[in-house]
PDB file of N, CA, C, O and CB in Angstrom:
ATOM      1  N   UNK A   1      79.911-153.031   2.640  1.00  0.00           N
ATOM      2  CA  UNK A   1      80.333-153.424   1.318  1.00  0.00           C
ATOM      3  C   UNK A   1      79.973-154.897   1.109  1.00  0.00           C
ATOM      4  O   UNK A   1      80.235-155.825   1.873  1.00  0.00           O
ATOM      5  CB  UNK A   1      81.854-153.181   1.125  1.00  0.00           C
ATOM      6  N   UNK A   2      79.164-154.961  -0.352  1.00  0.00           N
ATOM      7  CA  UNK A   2      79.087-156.430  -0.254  1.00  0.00           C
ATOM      8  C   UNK A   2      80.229-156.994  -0.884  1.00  0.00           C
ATOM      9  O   UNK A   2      81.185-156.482  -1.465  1.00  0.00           O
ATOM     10  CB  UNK A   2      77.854-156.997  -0.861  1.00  0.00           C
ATOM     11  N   UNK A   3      79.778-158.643  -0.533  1.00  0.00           N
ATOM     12  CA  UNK A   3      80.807-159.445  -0.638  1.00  0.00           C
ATOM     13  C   UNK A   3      81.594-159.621  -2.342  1.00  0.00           C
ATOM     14  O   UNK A   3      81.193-158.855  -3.218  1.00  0.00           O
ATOM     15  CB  UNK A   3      80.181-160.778  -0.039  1.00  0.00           C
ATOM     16  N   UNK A   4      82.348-160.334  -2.576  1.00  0.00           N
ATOM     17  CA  UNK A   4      82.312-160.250  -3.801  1.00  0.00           C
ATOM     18  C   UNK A   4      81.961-161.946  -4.251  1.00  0.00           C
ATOM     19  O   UNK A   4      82.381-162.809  -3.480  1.00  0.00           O
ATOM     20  CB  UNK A   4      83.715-159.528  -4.306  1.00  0.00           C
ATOM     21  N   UNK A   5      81.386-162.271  -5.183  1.00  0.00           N
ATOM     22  CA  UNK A   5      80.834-163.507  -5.415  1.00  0.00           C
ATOM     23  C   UNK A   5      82.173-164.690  -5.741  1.00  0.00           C
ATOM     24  O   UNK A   5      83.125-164.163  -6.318  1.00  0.00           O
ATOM     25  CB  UNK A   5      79.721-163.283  -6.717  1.00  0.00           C
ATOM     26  N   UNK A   6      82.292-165.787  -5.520  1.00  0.00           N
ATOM     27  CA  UNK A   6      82.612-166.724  -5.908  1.00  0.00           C
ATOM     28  C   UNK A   6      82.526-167.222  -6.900  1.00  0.00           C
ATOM     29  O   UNK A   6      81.377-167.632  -7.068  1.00  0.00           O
ATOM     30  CB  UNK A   6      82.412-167.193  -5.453  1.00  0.00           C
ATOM     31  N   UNK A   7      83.399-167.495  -7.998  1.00  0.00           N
ATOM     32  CA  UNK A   7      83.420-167.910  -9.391  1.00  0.00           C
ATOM     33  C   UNK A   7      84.449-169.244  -9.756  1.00  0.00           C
ATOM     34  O   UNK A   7      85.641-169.371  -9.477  1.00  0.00           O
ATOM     35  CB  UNK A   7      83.871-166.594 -10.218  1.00  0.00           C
ATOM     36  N   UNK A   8      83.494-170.227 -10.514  1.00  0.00           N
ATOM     37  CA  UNK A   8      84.653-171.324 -11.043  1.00  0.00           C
ATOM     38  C   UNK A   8      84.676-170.463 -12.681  1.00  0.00           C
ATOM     39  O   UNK A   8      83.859-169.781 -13.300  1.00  0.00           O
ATOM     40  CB  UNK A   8      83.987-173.512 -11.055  1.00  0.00           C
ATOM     41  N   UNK A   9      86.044-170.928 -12.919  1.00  0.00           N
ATOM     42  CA  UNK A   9      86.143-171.032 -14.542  1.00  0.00           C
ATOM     43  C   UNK A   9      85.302-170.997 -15.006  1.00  0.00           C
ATOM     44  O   UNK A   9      84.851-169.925 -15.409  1.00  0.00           O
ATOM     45  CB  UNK A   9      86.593-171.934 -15.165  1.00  0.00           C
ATOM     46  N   UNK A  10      84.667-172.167 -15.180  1.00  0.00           N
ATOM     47  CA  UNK A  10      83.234-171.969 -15.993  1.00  0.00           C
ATOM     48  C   UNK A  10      82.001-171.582 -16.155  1.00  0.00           C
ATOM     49  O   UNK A  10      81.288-171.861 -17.118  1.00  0.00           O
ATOM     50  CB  UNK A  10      82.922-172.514 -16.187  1.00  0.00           C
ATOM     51  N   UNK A  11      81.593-170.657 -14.826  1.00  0.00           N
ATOM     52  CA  UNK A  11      80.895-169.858 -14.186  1.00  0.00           C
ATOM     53  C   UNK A  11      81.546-168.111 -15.151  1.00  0.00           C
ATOM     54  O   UNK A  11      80.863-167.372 -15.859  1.00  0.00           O
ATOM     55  CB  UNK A  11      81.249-170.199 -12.287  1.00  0.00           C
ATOM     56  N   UNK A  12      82.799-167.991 -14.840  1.00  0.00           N
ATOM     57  CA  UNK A  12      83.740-166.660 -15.177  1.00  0.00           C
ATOM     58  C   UNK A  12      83.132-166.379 -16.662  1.00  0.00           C
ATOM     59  O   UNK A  12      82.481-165.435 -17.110  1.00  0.00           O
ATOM     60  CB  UNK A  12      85.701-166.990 -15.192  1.00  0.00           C
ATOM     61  N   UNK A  13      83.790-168.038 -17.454  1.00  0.00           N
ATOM     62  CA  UNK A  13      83.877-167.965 -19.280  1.00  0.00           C
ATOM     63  C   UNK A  13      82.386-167.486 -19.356  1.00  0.00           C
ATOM     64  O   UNK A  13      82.101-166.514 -20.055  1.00  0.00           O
ATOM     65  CB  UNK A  13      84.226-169.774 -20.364  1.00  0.00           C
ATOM     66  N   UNK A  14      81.410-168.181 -18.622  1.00  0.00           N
ATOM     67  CA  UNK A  14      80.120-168.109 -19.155  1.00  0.00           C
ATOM     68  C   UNK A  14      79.820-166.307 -19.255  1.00  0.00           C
ATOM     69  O   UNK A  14      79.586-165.624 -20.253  1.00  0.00           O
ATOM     70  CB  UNK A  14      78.993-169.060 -18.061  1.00  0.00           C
ATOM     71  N   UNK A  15      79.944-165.889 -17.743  1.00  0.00           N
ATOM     72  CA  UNK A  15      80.084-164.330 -17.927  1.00  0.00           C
ATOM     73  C   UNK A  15      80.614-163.547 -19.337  1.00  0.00           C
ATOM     74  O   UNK A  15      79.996-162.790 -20.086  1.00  0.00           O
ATOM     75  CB  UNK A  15      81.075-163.927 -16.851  1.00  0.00           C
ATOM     76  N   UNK A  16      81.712-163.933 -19.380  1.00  0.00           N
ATOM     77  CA  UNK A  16      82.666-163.119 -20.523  1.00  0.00           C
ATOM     78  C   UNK A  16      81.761-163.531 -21.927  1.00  0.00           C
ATOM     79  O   UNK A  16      81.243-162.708 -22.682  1.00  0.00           O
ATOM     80  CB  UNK A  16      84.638-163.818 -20.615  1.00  0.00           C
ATOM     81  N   UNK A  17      81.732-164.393 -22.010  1.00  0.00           N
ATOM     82  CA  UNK A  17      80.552-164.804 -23.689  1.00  0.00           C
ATOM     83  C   UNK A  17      79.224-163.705 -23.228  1.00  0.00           C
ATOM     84  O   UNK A  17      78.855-162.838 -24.019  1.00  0.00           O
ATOM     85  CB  UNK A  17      79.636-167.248 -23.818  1.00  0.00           C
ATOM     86  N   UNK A  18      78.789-163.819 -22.302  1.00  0.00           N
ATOM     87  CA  UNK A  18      77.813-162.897 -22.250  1.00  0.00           C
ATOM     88  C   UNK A  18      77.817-161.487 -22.241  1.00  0.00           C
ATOM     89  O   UNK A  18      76.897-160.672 -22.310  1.00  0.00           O
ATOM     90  CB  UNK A  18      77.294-163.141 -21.421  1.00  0.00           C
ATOM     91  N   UNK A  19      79.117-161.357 -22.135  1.00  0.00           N
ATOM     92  CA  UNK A  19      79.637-159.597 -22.107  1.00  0.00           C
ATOM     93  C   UNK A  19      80.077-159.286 -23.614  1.00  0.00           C
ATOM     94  O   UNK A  19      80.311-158.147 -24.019  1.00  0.00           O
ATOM     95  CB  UNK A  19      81.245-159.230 -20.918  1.00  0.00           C
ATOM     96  N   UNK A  20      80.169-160.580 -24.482  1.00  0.00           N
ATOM     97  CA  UNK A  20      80.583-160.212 -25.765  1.00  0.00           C
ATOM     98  C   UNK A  20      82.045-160.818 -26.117  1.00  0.00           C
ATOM     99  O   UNK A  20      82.242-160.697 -27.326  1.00  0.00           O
ATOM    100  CB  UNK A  20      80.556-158.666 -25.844  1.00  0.00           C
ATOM    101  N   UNK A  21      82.824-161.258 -25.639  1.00  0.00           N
ATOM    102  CA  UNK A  21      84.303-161.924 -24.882  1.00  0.00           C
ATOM    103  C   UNK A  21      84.323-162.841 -25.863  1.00  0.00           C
ATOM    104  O   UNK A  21      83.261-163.399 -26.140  1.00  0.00           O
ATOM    105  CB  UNK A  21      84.347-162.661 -23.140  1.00  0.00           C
ATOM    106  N   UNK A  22      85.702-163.229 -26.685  1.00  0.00           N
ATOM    107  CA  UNK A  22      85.735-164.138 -27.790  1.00  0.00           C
ATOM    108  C   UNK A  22      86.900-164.857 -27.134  1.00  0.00           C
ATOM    109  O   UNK A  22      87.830-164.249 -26.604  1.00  0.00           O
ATOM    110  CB  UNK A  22      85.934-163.502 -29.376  1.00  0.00           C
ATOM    111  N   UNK A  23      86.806-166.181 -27.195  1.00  0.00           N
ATOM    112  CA  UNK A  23      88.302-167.108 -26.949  1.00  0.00           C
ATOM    113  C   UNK A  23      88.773-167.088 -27.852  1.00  0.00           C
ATOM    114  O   UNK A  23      88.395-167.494 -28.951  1.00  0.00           O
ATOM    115  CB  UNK A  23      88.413-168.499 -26.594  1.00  0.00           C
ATOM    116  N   UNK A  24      90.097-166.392 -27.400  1.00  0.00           N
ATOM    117  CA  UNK A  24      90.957-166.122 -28.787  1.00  0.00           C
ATOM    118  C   UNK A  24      92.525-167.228 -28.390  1.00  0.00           C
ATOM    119  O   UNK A  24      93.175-167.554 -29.383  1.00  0.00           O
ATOM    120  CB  UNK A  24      91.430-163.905 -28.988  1.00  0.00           C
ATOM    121  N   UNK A  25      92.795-167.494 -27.659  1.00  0.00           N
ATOM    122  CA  UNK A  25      93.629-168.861 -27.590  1.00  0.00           C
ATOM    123  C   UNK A  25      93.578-169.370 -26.312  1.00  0.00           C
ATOM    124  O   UNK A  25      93.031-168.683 -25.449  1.00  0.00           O
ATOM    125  CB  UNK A  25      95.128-168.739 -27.954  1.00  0.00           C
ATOM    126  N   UNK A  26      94.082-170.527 -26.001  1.00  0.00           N
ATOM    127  CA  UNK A  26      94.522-171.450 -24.922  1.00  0.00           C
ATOM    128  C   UNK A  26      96.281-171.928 -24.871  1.00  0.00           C
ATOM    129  O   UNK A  26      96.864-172.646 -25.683  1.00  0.00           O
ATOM    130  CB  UNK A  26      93.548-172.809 -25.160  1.00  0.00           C
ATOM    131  N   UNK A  27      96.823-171.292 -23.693  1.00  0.00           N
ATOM    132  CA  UNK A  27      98.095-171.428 -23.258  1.00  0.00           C
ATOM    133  C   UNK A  27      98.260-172.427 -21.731  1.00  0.00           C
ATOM    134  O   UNK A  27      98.045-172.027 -20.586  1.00  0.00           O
ATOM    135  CB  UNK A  27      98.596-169.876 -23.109  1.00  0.00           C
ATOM    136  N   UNK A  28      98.670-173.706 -22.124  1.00  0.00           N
ATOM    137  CA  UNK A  28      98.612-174.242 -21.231  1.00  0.00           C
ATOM    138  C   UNK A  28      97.467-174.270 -20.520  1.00  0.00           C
ATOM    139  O   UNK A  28      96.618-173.912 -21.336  1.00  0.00           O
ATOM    140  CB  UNK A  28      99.405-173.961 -20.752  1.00  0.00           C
ATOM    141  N   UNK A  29      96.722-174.560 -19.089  1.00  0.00           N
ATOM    142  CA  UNK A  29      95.657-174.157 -18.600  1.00  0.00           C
ATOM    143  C   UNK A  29      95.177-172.671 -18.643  1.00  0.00           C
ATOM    144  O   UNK A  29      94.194-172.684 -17.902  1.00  0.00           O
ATOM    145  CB  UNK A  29      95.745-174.569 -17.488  1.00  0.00           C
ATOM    146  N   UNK A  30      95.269-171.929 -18.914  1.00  0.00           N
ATOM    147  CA  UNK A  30      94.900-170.374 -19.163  1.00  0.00           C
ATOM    148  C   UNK A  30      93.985-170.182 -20.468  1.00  0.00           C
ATOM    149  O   UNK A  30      94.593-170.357 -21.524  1.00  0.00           O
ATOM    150  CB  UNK A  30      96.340-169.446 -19.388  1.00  0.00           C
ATOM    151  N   UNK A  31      93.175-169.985 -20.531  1.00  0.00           N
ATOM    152  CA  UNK A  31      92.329-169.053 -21.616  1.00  0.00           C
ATOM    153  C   UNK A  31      92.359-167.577 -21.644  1.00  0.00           C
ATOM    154  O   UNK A  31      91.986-166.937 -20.661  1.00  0.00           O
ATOM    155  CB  UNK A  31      90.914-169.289 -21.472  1.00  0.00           C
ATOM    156  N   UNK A  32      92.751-167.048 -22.638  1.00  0.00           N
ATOM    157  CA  UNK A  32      92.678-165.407 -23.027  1.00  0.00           C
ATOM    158  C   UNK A  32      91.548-165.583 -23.833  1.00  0.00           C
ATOM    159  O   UNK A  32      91.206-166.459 -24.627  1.00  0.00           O
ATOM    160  CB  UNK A  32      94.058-164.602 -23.900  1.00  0.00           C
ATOM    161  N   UNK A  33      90.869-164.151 -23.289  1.00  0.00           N
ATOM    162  CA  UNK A  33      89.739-163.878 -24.103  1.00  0.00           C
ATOM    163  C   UNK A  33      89.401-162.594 -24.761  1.00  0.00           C
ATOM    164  O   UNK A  33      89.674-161.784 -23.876  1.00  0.00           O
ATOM    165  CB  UNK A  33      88.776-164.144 -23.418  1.00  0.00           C
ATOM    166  N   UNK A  34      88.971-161.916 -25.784  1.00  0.00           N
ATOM    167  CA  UNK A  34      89.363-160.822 -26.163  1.00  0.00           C
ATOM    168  C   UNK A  34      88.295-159.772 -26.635  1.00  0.00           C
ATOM    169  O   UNK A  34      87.500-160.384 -27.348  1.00  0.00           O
ATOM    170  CB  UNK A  34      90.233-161.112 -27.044  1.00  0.00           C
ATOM    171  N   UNK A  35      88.033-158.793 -26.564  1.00  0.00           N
ATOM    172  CA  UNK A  35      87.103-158.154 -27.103  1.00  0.00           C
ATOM    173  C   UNK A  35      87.797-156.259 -26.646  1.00  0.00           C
ATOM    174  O   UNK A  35      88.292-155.616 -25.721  1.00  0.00           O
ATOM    175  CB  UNK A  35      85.435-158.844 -26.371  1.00  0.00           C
ATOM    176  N   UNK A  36      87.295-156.120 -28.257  1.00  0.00           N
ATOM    177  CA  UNK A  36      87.843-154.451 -28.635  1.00  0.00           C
ATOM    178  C   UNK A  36      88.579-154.178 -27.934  1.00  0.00           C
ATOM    179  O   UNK A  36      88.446-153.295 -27.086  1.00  0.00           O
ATOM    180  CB  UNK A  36      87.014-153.265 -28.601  1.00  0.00           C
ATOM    181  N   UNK A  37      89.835-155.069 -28.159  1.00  0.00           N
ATOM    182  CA  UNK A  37      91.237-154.394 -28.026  1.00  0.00           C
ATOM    183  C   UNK A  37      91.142-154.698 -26.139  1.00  0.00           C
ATOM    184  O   UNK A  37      92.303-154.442 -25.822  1.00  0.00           O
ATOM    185  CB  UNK A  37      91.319-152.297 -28.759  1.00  0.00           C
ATOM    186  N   UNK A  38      90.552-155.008 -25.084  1.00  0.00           N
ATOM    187  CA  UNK A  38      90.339-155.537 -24.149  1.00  0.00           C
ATOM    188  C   UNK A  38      90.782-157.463 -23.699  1.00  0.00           C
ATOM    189  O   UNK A  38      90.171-158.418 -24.178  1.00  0.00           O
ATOM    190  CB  UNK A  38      89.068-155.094 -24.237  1.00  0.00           C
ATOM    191  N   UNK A  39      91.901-157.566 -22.751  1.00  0.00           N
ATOM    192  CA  UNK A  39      92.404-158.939 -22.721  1.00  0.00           C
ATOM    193  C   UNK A  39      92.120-159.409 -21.564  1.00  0.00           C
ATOM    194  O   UNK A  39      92.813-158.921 -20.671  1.00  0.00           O
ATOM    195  CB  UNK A  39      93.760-159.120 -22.964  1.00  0.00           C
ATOM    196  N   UNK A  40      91.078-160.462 -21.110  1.00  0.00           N
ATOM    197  CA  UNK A  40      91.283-161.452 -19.972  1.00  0.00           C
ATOM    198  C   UNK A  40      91.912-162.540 -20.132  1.00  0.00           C
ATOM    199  O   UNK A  40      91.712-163.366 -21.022  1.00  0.00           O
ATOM    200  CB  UNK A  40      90.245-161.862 -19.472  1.00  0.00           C
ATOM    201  N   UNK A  41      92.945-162.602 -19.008  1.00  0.00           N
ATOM    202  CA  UNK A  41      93.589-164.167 -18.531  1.00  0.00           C
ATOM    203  C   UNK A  41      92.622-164.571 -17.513  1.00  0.00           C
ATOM    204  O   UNK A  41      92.326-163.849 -16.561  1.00  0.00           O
ATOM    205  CB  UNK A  41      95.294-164.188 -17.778  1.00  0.00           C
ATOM    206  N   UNK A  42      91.980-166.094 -17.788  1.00  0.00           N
ATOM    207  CA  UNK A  42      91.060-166.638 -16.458  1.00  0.00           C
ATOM    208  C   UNK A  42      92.337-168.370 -16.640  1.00  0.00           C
ATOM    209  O   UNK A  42      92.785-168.953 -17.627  1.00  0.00           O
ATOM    210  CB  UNK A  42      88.445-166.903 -16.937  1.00  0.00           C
ATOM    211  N   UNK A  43      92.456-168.565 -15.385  1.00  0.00           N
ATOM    212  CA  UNK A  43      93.149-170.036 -15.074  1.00  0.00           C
ATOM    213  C   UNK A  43      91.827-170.799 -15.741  1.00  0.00           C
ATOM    214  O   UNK A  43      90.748-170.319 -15.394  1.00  0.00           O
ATOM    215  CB  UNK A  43      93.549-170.489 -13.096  1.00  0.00           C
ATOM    216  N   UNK A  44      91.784-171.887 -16.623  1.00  0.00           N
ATOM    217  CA  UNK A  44      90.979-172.622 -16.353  1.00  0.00           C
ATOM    218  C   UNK A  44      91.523-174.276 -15.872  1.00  0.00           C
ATOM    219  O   UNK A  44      92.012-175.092 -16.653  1.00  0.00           O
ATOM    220  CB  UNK A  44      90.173-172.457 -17.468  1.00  0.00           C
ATOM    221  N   UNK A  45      91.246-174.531 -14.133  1.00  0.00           N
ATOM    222  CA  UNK A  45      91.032-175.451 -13.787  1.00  0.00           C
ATOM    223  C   UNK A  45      90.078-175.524 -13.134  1.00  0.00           C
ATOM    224  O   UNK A  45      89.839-174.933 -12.081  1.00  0.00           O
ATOM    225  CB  UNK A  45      91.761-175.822 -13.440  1.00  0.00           C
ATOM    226  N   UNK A  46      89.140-176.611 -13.976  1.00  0.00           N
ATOM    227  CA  UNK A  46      87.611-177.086 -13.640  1.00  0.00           C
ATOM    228  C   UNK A  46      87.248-177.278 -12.528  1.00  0.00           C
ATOM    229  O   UNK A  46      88.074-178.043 -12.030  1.00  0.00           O
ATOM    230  CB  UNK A  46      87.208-178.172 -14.121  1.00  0.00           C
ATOM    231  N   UNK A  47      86.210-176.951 -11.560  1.00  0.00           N
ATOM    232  CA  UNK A  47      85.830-177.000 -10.879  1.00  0.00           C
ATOM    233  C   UNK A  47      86.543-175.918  -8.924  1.00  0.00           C
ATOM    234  O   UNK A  47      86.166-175.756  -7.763  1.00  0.00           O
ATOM    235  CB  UNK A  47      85.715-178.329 -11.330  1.00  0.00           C
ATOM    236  N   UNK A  48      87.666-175.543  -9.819  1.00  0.00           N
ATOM    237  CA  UNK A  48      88.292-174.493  -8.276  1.00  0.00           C
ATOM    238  C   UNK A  48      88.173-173.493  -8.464  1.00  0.00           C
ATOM    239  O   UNK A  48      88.321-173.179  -9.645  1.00  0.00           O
ATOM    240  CB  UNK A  48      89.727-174.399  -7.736  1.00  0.00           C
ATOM    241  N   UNK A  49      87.796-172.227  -7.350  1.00  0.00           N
ATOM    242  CA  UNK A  49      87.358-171.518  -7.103  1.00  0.00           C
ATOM    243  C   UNK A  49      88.529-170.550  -7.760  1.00  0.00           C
ATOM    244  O   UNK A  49      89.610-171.133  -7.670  1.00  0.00           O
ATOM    245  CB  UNK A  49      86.887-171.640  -5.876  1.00  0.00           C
ATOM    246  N   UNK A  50      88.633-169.495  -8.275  1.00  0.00           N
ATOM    247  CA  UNK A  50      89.209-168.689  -8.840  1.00  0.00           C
ATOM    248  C   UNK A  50      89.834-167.617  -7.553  1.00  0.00           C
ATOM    249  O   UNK A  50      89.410-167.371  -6.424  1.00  0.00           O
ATOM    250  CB  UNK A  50      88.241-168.174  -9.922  1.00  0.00           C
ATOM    251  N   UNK A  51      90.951-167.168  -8.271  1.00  0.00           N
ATOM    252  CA  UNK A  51      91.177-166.168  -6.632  1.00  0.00           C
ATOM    253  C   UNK A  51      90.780-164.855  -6.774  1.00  0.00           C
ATOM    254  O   UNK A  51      90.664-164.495  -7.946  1.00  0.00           O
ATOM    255  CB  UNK A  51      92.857-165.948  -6.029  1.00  0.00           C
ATOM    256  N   UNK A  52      90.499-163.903  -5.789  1.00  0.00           N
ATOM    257  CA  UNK A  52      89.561-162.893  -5.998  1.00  0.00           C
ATOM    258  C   UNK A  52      89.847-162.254  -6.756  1.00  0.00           C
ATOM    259  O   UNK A  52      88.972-161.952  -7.568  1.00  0.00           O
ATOM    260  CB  UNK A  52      89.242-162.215  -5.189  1.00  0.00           C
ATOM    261  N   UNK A  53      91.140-161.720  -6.921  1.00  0.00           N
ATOM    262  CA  UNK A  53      91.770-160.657  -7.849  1.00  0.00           C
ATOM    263  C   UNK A  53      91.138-161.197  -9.276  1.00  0.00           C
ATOM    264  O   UNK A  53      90.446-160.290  -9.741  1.00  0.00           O
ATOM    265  CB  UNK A  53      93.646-160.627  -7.799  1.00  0.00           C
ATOM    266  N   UNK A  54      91.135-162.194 -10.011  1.00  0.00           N
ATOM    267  CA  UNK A  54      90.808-162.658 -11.099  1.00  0.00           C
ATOM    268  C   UNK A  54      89.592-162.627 -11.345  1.00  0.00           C
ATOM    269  O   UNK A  54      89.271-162.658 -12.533  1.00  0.00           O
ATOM    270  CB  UNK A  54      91.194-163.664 -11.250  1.00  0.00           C
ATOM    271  N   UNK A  55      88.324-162.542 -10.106  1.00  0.00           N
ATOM    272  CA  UNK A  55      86.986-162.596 -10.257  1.00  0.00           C
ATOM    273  C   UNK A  55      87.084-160.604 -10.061  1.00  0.00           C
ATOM    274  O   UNK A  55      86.119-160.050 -10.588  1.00  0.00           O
ATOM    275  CB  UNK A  55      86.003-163.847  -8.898  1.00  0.00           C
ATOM    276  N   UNK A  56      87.552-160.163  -9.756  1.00  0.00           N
ATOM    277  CA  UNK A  56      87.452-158.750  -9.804  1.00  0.00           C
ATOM    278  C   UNK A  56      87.724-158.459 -11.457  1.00  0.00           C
ATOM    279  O   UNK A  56      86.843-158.002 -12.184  1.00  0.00           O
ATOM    280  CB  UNK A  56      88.601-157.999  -8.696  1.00  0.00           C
ATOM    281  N   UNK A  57      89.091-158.801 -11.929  1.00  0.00           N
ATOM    282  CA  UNK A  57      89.115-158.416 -13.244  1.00  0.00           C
ATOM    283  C   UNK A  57      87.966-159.096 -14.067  1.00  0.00           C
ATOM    284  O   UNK A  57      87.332-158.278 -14.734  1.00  0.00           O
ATOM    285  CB  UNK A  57      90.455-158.722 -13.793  1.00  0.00           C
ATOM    286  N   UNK A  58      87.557-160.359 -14.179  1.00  0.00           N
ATOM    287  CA  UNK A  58      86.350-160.662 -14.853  1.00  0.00           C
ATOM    288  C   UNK A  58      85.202-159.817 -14.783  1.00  0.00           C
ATOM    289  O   UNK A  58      84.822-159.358 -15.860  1.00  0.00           O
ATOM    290  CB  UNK A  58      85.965-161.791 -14.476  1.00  0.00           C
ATOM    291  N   UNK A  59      84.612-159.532 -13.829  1.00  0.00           N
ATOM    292  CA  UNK A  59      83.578-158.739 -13.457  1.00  0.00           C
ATOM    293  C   UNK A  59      83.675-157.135 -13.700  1.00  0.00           C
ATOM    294  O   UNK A  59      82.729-156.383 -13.937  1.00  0.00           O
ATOM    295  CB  UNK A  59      83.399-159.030 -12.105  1.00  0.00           C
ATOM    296  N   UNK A  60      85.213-156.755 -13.571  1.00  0.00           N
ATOM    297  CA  UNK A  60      85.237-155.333 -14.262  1.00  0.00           C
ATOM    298  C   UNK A  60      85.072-155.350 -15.313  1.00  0.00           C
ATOM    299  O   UNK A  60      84.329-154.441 -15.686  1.00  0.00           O
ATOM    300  CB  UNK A  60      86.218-154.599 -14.223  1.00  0.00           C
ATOM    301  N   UNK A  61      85.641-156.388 -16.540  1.00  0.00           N
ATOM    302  CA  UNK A  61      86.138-156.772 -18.034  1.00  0.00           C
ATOM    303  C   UNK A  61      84.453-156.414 -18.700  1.00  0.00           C
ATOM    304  O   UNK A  61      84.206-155.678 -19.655  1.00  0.00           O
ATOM    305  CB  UNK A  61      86.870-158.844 -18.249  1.00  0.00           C
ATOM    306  N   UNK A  62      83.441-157.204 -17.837  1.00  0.00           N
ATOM    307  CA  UNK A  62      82.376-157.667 -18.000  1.00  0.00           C
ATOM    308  C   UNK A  62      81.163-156.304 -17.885  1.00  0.00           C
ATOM    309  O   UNK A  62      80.087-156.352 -18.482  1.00  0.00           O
ATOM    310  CB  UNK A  62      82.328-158.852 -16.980  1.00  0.00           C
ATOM    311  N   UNK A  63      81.461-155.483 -17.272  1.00  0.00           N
ATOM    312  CA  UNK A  63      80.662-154.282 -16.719  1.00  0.00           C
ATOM    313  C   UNK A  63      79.552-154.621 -15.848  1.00  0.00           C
ATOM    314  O   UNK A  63      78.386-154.249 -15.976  1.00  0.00           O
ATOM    315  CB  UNK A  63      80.089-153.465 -17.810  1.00  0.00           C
ATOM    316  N   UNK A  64      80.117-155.479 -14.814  1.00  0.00           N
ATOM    317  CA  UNK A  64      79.389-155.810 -13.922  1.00  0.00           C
ATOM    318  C   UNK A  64      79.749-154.924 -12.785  1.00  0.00           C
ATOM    319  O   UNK A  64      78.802-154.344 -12.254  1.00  0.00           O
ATOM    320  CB  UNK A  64      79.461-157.147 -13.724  1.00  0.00           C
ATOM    321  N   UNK A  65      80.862-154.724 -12.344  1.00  0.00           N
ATOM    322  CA  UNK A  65      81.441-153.799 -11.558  1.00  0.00           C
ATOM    323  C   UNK A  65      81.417-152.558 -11.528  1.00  0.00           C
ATOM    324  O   UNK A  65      82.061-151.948 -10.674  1.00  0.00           O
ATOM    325  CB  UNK A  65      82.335-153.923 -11.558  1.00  0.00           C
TER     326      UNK A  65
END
């Protein structure tokens, strides 16, 4: 099984805009992002590595997975 990739925030957002993903607000450090009725929470603090569970939901959200 391969590995699963390493993602900062701004690596993640870039994904989600490319999957179609609209920023629909900012709560404290957190961005929700939204598309057809579909919701990601990504932490955004710049530059740290995201924890896997969160790069799994990005990447499912995304139809990369």
């Amino acid at each position: 099984m391969a590995k699963r990739p390493r993602l900062t925030a701004v690596e993640a957002e870039r994904i989600l805009f490319a999957a179609g993903f609209v920023l629909m607000r900012t709560k404290g450090s957190h961005r929700i992002y939204f598309r057809a009725g579909e919701r990601v929470v990504v932490p955004f603090h710049r530059g740290k590595i995201l924890h896997p569970k969160i790069v799994i939901d990005v990447l499912s959200a995304a139809g990369e997975i």
